[in-house]
C-alpha positions in Angstrom: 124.3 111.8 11.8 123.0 109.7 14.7 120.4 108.3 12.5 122.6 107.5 9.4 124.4 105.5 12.0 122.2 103.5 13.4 120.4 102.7 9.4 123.9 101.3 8.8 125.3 99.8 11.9 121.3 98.6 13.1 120.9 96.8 16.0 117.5 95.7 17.0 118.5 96.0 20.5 119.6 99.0 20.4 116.6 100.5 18.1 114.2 98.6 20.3 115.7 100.5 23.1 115.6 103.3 21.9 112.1 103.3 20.9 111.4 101.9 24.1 113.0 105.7 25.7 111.5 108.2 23.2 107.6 106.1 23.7 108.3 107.0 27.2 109.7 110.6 27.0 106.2 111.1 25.2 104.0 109.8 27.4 105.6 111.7 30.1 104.9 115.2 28.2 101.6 113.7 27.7 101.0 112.8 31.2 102.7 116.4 32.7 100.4 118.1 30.7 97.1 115.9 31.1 97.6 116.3 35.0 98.8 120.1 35.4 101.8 118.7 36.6 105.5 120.6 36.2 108.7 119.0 35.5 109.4 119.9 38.8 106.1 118.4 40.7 106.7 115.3 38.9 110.3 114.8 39.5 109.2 115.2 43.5 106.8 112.4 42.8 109.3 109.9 41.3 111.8 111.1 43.2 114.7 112.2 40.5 116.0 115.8 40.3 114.3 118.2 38.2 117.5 118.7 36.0 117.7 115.0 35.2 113.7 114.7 34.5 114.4 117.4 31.5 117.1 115.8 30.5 114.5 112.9 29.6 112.0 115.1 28.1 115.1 116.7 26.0 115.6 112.9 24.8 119.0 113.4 26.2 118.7 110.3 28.4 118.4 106.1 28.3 117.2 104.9 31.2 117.4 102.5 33.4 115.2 99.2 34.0 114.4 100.4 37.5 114.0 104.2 36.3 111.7 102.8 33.8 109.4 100.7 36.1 109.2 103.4 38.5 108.1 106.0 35.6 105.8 103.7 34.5 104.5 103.6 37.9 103.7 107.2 38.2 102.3 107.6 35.3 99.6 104.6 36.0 98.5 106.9 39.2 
């Protein structure tokens, strides 16, 4: 439904955004699983509670600029 949507109401914006969060929820999964880590060790390494951080790898979540950088922080470590 949310996909017939956005084909007929597209907004690069939005899909660019939206790429942007789903390219990131899978390199999290990626990165969890390439370093042994659990939701919950990396949630204590970024800081966010282990609720929201599966809320991101549900793709339930857009995040932030700052939530972003600081991902992509962690993950470069």
């Amino acid at each position: 439904m949310v996909a017939n949507w956005i084909k007929e109401e597209a907004n690069p914006a939005i899909e660019k955004l939206t790429k942007i969060n789903l390219e990131v929820v899978e390199q999290i999964a990626i990165t969890l699983i390439e370093k042994g880590l659990s939701v919950d060790e990396f949630s204590r390494l970024i800081d966010i509670a282990p609720l929201e951080v599966s809320k991101w790898l549900k793709g339930n979540h857009n995040f932030s600029e700052r939530t972003l950088n600081e991902i992509q922080e962690t993950l470069r470590n």
